[in-house]
C-alpha positions as CSV (number, residue, x, y, z in Angstrom):
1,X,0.0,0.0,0.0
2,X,2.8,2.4,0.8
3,X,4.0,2.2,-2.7
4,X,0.4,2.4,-4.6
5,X,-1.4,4.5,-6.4
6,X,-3.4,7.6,-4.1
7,X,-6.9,5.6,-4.8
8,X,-5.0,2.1,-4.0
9,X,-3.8,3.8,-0.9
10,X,-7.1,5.1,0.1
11,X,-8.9,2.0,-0.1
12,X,-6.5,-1.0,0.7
13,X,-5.6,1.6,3.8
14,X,-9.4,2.4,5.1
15,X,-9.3,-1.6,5.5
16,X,-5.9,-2.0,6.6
17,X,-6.9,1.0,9.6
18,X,-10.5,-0.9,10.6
19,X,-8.1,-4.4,11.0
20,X,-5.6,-2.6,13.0
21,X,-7.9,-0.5,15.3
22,X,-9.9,-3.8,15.7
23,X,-6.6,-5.2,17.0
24,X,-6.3,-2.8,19.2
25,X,-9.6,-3.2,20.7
26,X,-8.9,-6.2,21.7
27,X,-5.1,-6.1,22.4
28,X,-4.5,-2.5,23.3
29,X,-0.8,-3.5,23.6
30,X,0.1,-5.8,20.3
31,X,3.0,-4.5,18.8
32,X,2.8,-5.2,15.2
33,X,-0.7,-3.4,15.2
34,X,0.8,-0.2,17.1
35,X,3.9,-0.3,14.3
36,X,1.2,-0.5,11.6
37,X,-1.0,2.1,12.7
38,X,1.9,4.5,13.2
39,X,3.2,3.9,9.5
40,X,-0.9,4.8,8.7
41,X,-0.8,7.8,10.3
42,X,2.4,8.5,8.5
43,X,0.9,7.9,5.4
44,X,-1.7,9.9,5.8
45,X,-0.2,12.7,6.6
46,X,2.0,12.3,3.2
47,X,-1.1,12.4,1.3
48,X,-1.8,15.2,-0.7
49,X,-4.5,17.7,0.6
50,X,-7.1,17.3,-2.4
51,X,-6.3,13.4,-1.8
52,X,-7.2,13.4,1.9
53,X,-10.7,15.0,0.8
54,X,-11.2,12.4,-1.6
55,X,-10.7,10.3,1.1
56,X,-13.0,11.9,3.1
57,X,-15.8,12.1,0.7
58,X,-15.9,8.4,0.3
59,X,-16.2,7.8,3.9
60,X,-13.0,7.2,5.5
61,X,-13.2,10.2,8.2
62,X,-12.1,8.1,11.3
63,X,-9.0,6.7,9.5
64,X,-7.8,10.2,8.3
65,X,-9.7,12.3,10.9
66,X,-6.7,10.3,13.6
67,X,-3.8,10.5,11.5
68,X,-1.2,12.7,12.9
69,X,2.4,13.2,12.6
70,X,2.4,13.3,16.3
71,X,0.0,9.7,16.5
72,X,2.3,8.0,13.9
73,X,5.5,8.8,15.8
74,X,3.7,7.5,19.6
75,X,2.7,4.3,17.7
76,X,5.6,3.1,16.6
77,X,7.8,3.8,19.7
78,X,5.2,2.2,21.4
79,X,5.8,-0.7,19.2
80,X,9.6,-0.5,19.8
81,X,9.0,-0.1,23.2
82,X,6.4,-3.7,23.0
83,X,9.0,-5.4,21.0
84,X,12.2,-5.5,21.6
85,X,13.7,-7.5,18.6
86,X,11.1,-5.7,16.1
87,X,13.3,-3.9,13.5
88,X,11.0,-2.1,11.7
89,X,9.4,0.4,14.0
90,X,12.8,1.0,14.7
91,X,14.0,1.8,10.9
92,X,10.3,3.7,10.7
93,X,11.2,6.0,13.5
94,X,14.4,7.4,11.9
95,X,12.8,7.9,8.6
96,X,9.9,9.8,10.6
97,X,12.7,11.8,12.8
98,X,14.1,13.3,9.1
99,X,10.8,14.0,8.0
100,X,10.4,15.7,10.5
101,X,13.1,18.4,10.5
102,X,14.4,16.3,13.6
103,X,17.7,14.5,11.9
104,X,19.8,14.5,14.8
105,X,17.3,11.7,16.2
106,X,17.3,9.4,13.7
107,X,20.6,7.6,14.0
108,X,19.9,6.5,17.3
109,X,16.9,4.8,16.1
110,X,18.9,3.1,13.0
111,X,21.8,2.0,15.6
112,X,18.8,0.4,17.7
113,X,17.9,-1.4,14.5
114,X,21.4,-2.5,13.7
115,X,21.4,-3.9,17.3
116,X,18.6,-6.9,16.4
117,X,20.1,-10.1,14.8
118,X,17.6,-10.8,11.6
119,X,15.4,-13.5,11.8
120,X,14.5,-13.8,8.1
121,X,15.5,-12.0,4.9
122,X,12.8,-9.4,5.0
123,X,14.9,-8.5,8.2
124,X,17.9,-8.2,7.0
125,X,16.6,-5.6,3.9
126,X,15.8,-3.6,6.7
127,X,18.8,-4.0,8.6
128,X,20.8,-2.9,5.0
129,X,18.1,0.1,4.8
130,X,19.1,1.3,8.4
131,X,22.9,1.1,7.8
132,X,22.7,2.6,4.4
133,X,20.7,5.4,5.9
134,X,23.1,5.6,9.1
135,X,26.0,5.9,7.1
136,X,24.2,8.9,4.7
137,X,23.2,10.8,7.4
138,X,26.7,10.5,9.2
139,X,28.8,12.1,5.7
């Protein structure tokens, strides 16, 4: 979804945010749905204006009414914070701390990454991810 089309993200996110809000009814402290709903939030707010309206128009208020830069940031340290071997909150939070004008941040989170041995290959893409973007930020 992160990678789609505006109307892909709109729709395969409204249903993405109802699973993960659902989670968090019923497990107001699972990790992967706290990670998940920060990287929402994020993407909401990286939505165009006349996008979000879209959005709103075809129903989807609660999900975009929520997002926040602010909400996206508290989920996913709350899902580091749950998780202690979870890399990708961890790689999230540095991207979200150069978005937002806050680069001196961000390495911390990306040496917090690099600190998790990988369980799989998706982990270890992020583990490269982290290191590539430690080392750009540190020239």
């Amino acid at each position: 979804t992160e990678y789609s089309g505006p109307f892909a993200k709109l729709t395969t996110g409204k249903a993405c945010y109802e699973s993960t809000a659902r989670a968090l009814e019923l497990n107001p402290d699972h990790a992967g749905a706290h990670e998940l709903l920060g990287r929402i939030h994020a993407g909401v707010m990286r939505l165009p204006w006349l996008v979000r309206k879209l959005g709103s128009s075809l129903g989807m208020n609660d999900a975009l009414g929520e997002a926040s830069w602010e909400s996206a940031e508290a989920h996913l340290q709350r899902a580091a914070e749950l998780d202690a071997g979870a890399i990708a909150p961890r790689l999230e939070l540095g991207k979200l701390m150069v978005e937002l004008e806050r680069p001196a941040d961000a390495p911390g989170w990306w040496d917090r990454a690099l600190e998790i041995a990988p369980d799989n290959d998706l982990d270890r893409a992020m583990l490269a991810e982290a290191d590539s973007l430690l080392s750009t930020s540190l020239n």
